[in-house]
C-alpha positions as CSV (number, residue, x, y, z in Angstrom):
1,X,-31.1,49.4,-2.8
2,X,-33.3,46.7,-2.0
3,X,-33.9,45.9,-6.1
4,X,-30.1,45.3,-6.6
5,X,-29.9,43.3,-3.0
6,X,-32.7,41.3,-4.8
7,X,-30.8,40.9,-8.4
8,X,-27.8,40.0,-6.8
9,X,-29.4,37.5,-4.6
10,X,-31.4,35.7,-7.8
11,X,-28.0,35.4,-9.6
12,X,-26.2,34.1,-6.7
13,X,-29.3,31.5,-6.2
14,X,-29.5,30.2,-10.1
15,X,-25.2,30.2,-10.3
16,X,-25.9,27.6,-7.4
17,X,-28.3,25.6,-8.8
18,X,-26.5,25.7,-12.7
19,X,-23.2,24.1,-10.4
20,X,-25.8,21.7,-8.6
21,X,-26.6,20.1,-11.9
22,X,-23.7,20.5,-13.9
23,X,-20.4,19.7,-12.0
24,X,-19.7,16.8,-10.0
25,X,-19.2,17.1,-6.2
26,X,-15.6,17.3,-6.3
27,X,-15.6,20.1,-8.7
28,X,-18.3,21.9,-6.5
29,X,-16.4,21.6,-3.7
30,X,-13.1,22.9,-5.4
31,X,-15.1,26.0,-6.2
32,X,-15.1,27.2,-2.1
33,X,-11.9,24.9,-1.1
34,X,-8.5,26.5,-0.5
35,X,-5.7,23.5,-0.3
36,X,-4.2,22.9,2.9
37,X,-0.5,21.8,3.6
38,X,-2.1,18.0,4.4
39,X,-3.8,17.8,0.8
40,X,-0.3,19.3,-0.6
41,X,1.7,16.4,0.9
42,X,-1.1,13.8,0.1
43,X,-0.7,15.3,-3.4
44,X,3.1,14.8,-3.8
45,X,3.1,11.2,-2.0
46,X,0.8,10.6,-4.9
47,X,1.9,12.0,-8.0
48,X,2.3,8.7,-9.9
49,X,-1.2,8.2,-10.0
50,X,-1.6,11.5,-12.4
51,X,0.7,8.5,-15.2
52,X,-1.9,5.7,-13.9
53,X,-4.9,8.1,-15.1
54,X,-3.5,9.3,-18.4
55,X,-2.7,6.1,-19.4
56,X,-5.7,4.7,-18.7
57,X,-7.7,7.3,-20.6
58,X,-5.3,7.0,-23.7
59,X,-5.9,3.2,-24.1
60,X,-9.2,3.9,-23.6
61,X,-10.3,6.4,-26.3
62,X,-7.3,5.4,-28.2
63,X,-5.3,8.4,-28.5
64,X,-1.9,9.1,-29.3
65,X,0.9,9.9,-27.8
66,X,3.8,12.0,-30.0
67,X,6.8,13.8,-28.9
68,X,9.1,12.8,-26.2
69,X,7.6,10.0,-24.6
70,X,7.1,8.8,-28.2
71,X,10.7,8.7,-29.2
72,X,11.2,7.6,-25.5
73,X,9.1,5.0,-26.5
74,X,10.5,3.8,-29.6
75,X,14.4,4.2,-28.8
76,X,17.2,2.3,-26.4
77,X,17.0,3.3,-22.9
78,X,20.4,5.4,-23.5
79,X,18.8,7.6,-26.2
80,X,16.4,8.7,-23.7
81,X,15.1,11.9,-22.6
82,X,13.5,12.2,-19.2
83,X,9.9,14.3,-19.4
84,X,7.1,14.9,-17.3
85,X,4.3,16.0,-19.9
86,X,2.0,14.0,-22.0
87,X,2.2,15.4,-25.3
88,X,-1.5,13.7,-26.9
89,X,-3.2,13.8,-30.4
90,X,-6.9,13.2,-30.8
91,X,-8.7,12.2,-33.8
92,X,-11.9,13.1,-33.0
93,X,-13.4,15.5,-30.5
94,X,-12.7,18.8,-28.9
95,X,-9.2,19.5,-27.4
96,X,-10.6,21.7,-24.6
97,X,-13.2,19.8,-23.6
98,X,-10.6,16.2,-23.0
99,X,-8.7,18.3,-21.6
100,X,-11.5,19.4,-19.8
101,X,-12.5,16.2,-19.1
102,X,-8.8,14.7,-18.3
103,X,-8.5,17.5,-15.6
104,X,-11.9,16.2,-13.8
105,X,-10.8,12.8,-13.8
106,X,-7.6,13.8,-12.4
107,X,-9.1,16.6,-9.6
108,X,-11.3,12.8,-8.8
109,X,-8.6,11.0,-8.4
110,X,-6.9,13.2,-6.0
111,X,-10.0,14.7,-4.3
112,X,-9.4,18.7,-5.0
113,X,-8.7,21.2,-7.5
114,X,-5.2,20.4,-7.9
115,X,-5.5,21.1,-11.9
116,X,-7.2,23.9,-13.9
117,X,-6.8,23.7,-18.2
118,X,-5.1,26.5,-20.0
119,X,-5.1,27.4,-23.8
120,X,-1.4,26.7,-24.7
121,X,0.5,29.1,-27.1
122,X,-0.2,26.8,-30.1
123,X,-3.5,27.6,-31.1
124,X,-6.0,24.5,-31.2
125,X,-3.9,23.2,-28.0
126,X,-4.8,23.4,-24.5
127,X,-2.5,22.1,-21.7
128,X,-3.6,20.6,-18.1
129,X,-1.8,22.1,-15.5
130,X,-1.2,21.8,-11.9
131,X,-1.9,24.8,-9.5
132,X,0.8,23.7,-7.3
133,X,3.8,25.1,-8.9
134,X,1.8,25.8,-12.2
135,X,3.5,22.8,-14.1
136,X,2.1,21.0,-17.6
137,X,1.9,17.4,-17.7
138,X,-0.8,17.5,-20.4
139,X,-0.9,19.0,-23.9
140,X,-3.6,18.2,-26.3
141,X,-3.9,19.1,-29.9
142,X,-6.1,17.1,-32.5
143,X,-4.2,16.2,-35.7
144,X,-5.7,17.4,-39.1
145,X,-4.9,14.4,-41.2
146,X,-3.8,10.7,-39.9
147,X,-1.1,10.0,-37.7
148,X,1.2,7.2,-38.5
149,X,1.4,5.1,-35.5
150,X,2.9,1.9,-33.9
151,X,1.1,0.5,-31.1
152,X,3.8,-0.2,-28.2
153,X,2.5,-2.2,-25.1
154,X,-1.1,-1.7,-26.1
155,X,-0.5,2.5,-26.4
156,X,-0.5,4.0,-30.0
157,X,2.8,6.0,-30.6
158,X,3.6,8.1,-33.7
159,X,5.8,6.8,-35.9
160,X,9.5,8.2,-36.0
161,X,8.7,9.3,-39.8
162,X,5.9,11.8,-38.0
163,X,8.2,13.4,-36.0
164,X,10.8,14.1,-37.8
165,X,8.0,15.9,-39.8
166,X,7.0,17.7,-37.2
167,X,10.6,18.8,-36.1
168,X,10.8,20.5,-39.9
169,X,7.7,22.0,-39.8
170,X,8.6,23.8,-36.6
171,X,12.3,24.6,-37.5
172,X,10.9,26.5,-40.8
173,X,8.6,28.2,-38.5
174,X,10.0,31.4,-36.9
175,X,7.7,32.0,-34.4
176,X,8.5,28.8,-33.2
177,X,11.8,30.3,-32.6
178,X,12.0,29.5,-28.4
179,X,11.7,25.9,-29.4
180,X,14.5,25.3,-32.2
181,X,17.8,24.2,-29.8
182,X,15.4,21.7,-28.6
183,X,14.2,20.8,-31.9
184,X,17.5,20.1,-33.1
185,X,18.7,18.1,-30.2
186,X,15.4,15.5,-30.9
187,X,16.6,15.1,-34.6
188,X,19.8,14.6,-33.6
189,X,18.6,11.9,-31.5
190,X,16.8,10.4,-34.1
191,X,19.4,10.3,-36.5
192,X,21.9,8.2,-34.4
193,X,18.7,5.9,-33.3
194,X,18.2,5.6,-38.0
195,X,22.4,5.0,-38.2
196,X,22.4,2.3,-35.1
197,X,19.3,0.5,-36.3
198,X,20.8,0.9,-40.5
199,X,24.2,-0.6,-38.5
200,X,22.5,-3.9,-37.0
201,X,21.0,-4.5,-40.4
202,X,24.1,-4.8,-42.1
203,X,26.3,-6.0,-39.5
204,X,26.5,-10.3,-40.9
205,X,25.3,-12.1,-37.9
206,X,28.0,-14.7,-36.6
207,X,27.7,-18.3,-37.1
208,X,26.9,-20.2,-34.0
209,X,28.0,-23.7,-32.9
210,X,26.7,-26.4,-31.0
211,X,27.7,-26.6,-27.3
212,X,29.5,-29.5,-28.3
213,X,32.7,-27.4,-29.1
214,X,33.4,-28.2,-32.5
215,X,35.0,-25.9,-34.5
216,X,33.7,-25.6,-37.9
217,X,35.7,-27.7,-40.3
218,X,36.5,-30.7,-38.6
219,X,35.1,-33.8,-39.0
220,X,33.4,-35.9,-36.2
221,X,35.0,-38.6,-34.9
222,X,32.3,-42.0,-35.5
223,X,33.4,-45.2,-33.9
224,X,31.4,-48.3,-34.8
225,X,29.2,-49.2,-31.6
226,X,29.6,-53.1,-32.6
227,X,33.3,-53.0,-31.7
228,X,33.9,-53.9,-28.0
229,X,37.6,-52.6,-28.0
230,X,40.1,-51.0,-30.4
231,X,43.6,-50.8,-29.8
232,X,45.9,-48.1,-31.8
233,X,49.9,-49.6,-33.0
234,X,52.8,-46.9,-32.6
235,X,56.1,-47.8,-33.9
236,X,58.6,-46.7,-31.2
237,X,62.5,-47.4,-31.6
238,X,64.2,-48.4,-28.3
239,X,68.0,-47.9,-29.4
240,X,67.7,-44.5,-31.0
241,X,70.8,-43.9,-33.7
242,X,72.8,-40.7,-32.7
């Protein structure tokens, strides 16, 4: 008994010093920590920072951003779609381990383990998750050949071309099945965004005129500066014939 107090005990000890070296203090601490109503509220006062972080990180490592926010980001304000996840492709690297690393940042940022990462049901994808009510605001994948992008207030988006792409690929795809209504309603979106955008470009831009008033056609009236007066004659009959 006192062998298997002792094994127990050395794994216990060498866990401890493996997390001493390894993790950062915040993650240590998440380990032991159960959150408290306080750090909830805290937490939902500041959920805009989790945008402020992602961001950041994007522009940083230059990633890319594709799916919803993309076409948010590339179409009139009406065409919208409101979303709360950050759908992001890498080009280089492991997906687990920025996600990895995206959670850490983010569990700094807030000061607890409010996120834990989670393989998503595409495979090569992992998602970043919160634990309080288990929502997604992350998905990462890494692309396996080059993403067209357009670079839209210093962030790289993919172009419209590689979605539309990517909405085939998954409506061919059956087990992609749960995702098609949704799929359809993006290219839908995208469509009308092609037809305005086709629609300004041949719409013939009307001809604008000076604020003078002018209409087109009419000639300006020039009078010669070196006259001091001008006087104009009209005949006018006085006895008009009935």
């Amino acid at each position: 008994m006192s062998s298997l107090f002792l094994d127990d005990w050395f794994w216990a000890w060498n866990l401890y010093l493996a997390l001493l070296v390894n993790v950062n203090k915040y993650t240590l601490l998440s380990l032991f920590m159960v959150l408290t109503r306080k750090q909830n509220i805290s937490f939902y006062k500041n959920k805009k920072k989790v945008a402020e972080v992602i961001i950041d990180n994007v522009k940083k490592k230059k990633h890319i951003i594709f799916g919803a926010r993309s076409l948010n980001a590339h179409f009139p304000s009406f065409l919208d779609k409101q979303t709360r996840d950050y759908d992001i492709i890498i080009e280089k690297g492991s997906p687990k381990k920025v996600a990895t690393r995206l959670e850490k940042k983010l569990d700094k940022r807030f000061k607890g383990n409010f996120y834990f990462v989670e393989k998503a049901r595409h495979g090569g994808t992992y998602k970043v998750k919160t634990r309080l009510g288990k929502e997604g605001i992350i998905d990462i994948s890494k692309s396996k050949s080059k993403v067209p992008t357009d670079k839209i207030k210093g962030i790289r988006y993919s172009k419209l071309i590689f979605e539309k792409q990517k909405i085939r690929e998954s409506l061919n795809d059956p087990q992609s099945k749960f995702r098609h209504d949704k799929d359809r309603e993006r290219l839908e979106r995208i469509r009308i965004f092609e037809l305005l955008k086709k629609k300004r470009k041949t719409t013939k831009p009307r001809k604008r005129f000076a604020s003078t008033g002018r209409l087109p056609g009419r000639k300006k009236l020039r009078i010669n500066p070196g006259k001091a007066s001008f006087s104009l004659n009209f005949k006018v009959n006085p006895t008009p014939n009935f």
